[in-house]
C-alpha positions in Angstrom: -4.4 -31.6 -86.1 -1.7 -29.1 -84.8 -0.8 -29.2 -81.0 2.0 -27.2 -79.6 5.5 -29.8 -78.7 6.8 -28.8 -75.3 10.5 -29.3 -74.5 12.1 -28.2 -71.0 14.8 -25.3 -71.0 15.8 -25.2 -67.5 15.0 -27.1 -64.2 15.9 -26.4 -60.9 15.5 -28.5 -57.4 13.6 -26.4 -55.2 12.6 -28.6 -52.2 12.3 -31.7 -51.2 10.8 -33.5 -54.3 10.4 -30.1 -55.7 11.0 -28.7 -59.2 11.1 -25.5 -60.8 10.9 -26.1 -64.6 10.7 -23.7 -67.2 9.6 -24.7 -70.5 10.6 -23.1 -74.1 7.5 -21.0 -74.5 8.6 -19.0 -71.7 6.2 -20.3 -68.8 7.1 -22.7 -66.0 5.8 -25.0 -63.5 7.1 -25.6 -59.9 6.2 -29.3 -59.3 6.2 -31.6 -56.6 6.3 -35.4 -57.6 6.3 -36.6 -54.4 2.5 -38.6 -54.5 3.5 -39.6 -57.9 7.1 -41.2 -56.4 6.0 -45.0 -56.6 6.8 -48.0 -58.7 9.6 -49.7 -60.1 10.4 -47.0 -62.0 9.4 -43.6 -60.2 9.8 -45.0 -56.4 13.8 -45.1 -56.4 13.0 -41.3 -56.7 12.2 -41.0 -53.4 15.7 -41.5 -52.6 17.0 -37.5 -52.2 20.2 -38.2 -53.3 19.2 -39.9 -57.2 16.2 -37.2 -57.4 18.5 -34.4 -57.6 20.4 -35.7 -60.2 17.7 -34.9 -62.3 18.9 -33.6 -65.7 17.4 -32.4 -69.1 17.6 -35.2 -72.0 19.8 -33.3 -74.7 17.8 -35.7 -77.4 14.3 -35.3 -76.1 14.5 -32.1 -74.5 12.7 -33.5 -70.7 13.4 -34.6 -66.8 15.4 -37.6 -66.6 17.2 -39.6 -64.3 20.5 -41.8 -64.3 17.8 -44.8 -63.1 16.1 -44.3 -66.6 13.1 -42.1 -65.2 11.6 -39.4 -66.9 8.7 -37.7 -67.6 6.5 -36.3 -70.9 7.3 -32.9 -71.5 4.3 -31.8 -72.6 2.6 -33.5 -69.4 5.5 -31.7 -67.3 4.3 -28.1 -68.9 0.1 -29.1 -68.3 1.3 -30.7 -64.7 -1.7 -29.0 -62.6 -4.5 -30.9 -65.0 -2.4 -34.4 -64.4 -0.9 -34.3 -61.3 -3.9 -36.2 -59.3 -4.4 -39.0 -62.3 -0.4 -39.7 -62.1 -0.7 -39.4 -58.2 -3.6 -42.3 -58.4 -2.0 -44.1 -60.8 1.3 -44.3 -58.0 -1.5 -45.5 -55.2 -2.3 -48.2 -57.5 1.2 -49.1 -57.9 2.1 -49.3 -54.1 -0.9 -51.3 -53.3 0.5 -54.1 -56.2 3.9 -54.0 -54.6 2.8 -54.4 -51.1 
């Protein structure tokens, strides 16, 4: 089975919670992770401050985070046929910390 590997060239903070990332086959996305900012892992992200220091992995080539938060690259680049199952996994994860 071949499948195309996705790896993240550039990202830039657009907005609040809002990235622009462009991807090494020359397209891009401009995501908002805001309903998926929940969890132990992702929620910190909702701090401004630690979500702009968001950075490209030099090993892995995606979005990560000094608090160990990242992302799959290849869900990054296919964002708009993921972004409500990540956003109802995050629901699920504020209702189990509440």
């Amino acid at each position: 089975m071949n499948h195309p590997i996705y790896q993240v060239l550039t990202v830039e903070v657009v907005g609040p919670y809002t990235l622009r990332v462009q991807f090494t086959d020359n397209t891009e996305q401009v995501i908002n992770l805001k309903p998926v900012l929940a969890g132990e892992l992702y929620g910190p992200l909702l701090d401004l401050q630690l979500f702009s220091r968001v950075s490209i992995d030099p090993e892995v080539k995606t979005l990560a985070w000094p608090n160990g938060a990242d992302f799959d690259p290849a869900t990054l680049h296919d964002w708009p046929d993921y972004q409500e199952a990540f956003a109802a996994r995050a629901r699920e994860w504020e209702r189990v910390s509440a």
